[in-house]
C-alpha positions in Angstrom: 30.5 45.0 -52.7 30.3 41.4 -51.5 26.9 40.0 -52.1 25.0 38.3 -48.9 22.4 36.2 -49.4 19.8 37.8 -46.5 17.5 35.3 -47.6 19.2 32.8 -45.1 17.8 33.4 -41.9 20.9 32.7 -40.2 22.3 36.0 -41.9 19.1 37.9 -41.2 19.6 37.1 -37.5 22.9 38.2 -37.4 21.6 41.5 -39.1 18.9 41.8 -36.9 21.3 41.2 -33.7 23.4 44.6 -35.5 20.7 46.7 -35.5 19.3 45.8 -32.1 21.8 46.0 -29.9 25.2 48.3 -29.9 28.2 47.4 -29.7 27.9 43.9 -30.5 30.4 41.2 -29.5 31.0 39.0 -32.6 33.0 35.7 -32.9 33.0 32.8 -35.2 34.9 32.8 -38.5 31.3 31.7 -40.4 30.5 35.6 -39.9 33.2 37.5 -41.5 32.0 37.1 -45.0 29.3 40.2 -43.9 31.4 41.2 -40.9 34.5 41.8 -43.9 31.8 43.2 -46.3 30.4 45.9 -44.0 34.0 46.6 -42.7 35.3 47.0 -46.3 32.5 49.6 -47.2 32.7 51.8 -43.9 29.4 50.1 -43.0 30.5 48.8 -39.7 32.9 50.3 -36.6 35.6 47.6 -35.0 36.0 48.9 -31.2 38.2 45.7 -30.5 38.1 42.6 -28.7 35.4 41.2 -31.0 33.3 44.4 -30.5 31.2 46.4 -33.5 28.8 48.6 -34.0 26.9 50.3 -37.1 27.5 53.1 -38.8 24.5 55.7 -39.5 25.0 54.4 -43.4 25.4 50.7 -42.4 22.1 51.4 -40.0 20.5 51.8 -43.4 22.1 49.6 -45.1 21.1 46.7 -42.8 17.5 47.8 -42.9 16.9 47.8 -46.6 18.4 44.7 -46.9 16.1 42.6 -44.4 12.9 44.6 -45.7 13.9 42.9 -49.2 14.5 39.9 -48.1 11.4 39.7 -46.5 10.1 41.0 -49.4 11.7 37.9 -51.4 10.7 35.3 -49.0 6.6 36.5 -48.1 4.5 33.5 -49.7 2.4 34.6 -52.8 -0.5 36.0 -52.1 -3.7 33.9 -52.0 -5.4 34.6 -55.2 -2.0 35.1 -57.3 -0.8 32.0 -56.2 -4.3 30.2 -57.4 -4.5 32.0 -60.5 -1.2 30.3 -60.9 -2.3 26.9 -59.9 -5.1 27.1 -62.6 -7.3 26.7 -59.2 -10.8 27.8 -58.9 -13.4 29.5 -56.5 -16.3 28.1 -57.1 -20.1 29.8 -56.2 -19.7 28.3 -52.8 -16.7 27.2 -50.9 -15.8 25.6 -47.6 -14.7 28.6 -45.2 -11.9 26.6 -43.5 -10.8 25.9 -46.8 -10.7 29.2 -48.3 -9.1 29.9 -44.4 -6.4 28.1 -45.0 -5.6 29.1 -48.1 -5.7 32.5 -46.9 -3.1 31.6 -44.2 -6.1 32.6 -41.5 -5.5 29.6 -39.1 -8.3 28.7 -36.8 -9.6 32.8 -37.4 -12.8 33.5 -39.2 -13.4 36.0 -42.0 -14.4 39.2 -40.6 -17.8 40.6 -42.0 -16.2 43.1 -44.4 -14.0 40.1 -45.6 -17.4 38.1 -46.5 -18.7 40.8 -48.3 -15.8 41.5 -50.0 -15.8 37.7 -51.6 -19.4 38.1 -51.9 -18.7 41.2 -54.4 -16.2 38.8 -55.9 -19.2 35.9 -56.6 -17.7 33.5 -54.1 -19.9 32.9 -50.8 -18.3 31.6 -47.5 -20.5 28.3 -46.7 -19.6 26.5 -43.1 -20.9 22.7 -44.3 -22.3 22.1 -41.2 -26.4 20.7 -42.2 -29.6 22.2 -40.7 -30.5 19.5 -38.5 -34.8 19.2 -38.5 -37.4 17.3 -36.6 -40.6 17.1 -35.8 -43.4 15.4 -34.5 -45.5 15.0 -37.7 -43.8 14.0 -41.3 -43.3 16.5 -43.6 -42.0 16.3 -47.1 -39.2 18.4 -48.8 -39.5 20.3 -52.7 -36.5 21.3 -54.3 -36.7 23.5 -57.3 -35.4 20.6 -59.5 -38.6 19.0 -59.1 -37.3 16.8 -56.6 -39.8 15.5 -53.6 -38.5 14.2 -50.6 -40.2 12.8 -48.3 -39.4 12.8 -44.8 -41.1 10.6 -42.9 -39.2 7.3 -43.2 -36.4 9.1 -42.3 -37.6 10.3 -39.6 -39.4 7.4 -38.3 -36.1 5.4 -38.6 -33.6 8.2 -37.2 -36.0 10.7 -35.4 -34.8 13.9 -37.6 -33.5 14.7 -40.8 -30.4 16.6 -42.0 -30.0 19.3 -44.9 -26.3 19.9 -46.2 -25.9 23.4 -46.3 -25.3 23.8 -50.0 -28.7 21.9 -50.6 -30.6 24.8 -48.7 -30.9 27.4 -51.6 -32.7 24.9 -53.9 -35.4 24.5 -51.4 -38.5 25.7 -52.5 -41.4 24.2 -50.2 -41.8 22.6 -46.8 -44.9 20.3 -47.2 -46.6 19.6 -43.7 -48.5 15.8 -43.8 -51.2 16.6 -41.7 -52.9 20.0 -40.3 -50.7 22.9 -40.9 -47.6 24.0 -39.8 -47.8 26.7 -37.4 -44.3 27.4 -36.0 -40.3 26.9 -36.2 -38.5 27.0 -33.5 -34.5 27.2 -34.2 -31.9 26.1 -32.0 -27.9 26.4 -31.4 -27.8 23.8 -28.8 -27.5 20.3 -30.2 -28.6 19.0 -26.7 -31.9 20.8 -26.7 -32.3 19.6 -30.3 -32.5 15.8 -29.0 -34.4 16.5 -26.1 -36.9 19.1 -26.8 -40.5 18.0 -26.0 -42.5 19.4 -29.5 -45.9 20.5 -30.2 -47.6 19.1 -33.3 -48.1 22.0 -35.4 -44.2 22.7 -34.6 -41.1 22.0 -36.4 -37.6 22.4 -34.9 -34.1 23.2 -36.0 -30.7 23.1 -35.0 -28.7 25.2 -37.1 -25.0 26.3 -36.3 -24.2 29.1 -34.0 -21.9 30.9 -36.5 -24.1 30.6 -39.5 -27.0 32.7 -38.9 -27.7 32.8 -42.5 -28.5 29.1 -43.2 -32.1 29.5 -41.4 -32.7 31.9 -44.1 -33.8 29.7 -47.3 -35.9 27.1 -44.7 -38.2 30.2 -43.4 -38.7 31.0 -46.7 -39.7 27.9 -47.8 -42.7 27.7 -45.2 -46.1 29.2 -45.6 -45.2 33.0 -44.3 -48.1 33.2 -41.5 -45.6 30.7 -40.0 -43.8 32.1 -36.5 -40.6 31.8 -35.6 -38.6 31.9 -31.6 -35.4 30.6 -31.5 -34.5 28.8 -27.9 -30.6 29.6 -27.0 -28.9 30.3 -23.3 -30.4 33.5 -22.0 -27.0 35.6 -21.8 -25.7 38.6 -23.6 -24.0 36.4 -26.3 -27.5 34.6 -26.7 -28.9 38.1 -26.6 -27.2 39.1 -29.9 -27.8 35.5 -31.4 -31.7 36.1 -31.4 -31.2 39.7 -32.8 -28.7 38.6 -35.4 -31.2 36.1 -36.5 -34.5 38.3 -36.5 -32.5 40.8 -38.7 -31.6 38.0 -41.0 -35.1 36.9 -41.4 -36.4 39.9 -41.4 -38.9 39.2 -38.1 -39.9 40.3 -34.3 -37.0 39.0 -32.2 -38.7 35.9 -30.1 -37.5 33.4 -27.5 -39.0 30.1 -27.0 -38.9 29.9 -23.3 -40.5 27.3 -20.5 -44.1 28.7 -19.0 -42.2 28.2 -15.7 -38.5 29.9 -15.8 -38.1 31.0 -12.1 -37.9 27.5 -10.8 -35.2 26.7 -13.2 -33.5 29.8 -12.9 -33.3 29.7 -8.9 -31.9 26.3 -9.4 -29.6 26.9 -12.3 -28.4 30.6 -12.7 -24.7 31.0 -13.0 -22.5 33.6 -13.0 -21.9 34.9 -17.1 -18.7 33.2 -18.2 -18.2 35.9 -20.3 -16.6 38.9 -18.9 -19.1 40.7 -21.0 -22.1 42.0 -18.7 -25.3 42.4 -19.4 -26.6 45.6 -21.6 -30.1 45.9 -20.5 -30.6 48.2 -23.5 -30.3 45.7 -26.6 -33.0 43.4 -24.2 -36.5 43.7 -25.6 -39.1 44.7 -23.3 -40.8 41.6 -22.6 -37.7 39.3 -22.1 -36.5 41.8 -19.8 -39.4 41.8 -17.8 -38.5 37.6 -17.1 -34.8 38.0 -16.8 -34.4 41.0 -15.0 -33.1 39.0 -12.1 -30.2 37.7 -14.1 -29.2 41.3 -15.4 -29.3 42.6 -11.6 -27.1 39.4 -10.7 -25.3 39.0 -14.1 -25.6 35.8 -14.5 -27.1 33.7 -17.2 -29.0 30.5 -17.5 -27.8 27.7 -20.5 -30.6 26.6 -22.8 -29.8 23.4 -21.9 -30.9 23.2 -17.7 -34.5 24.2 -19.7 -34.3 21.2 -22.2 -36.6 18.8 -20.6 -39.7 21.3 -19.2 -43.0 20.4 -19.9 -44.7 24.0 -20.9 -43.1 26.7 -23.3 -44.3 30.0 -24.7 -42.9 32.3 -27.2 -41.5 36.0 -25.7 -41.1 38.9 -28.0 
């Protein structure tokens, strides 16, 4: 039998076109070489006038051959293909990076995908720093031994940022003056810059998607210290706060302004999402502020609530 290279993909089409579609009107003398090949093996009916169609056997034929080319031409997988490379996974690697190496595009590793390189030793990091500020300097410990103190930088730059990968060597948050009574964490860079603080307060902006990176910072403060976290008051912000609490551990909170209807008659929008509300995962006490918004389904953006003067913690 006359050997074919399927590998080609302008053969594969041509198989493809076979098995799709009966009869089949064929012309060009570039085809015979499988057109003669499947003829030759009773693989293939001629009805005339360029016609043909498959046999039962050349049905099969057809399909076992484009499985192994596909076989033949899938790229290696991932880990084969480093193993090959003498490449590496370290502790900690970027997750775009290990994304596309894992051919995942702009996708992100499901949970069970995490834990699955967690079991392997390698942990998923985002890069992206915990940004921190606050109204009073503080000073930073690393296990290493290594102080750092904040204050010039935030004196000359107004905040200071922690590279993710520097987070699990933290081992104390040192507050200059008084003591350090609360955190509040934030997912909205615009309510990071504009936030009015309280003294015995220090804020943090920490990516959306990386719940986990608040994680080693709470632990690092005195642990009388409370936490709220001040996000849009939606659904998707819903499970943000809840996420986090089960992270740390904590009471769900939301750090929200003393005077919310004003800025929720002015500001309330429909959800973008075409989620609704599910008045069941709402604790108590928010619900009891944002029960209009549930009736309504609509949400308010952390960011309308940015510049008010008075805030309280719910939860």
């Amino acid at each position: 039998m006359r050997v074919i290279d399927f590998s080609h993909p302008e053969w594969r089409a041509l198989a493809q076109q076979l098995l799709d579609e009966a009869p089949q009107v064929i012309r060009g003398r570039q085809w015979q070489p499988l057109i003669g090949m499947l003829k030759d093996n009773q693989l293939l009916l001629p009805l005339g006038n360029h016609r043909y169609e498959l046999t039962p056997a050349g049905r099969r034929y057809l399909t076992r051959e484009l499985m192994l080319a596909e076989l033949a031409c899938a790229p290696p997988e991932p880990e084969e293909w480093l193993h090959a490379q003498g490449w590496q996974l370290g502790e900690r690697v970027n997750e775009r990076v290990l994304a596309a190496l894992y051919r995942k595009g702009e996708a992100s590793f499901s949970p069970v995908e995490q834990i699955n390189f967690e079991d392997k030793g390698i942990r998923l990091c985002s890069d992206l720093p915990l940004r921190l500020r606050a109204a009073r300097p503080f000073s930073l410990f690393f296990s290493g031994g290594t102080l750092l103190d904040a204050a010039p930088w935030l004196h000359t730059l107004g905040e200071v940022a922690l590279p993710a990968r520097t987070l699990a060597g933290l081992g104390k948050i040192l507050w200059g003056e008084g003591e350090i009574q609360r955190v509040i964490s934030t997912d909205s860079v615009g309510v990071f810059a504009e936030l009015n603080l309280p003294d015995d307060a220090l804020l943090v902006w920490l990516p959306a998607q990386d719940p986990g990176a608040l994680q080693p910072l709470i632990a690092a403060l005195p642990p009388q210290t409370l936490w709220s976290h001040l996000t849009a008051l939606d659904p998707a912000g819903v499970d943000r706060v809840l996420v986090l609490a089960q992270r740390l551990g904590r009471p769900a909170s939301w750090w929200l302004p003393r005077e919310l209807a004003p800025i929720k008659e002015a500001y309330a929008a429909p959800l973008q999402d075409a989620r609704p509300w599910e008045p069941s995962r709402i604790p108590r006490p928010l619900r009891a502020l944002c029960s209009d918004l549930v009736e309504s389904n609509r949400g308010l953006s952390a960011e309308v609530c940015a510049l008010a003067s008075g805030w309280h913690a719910i939860g």
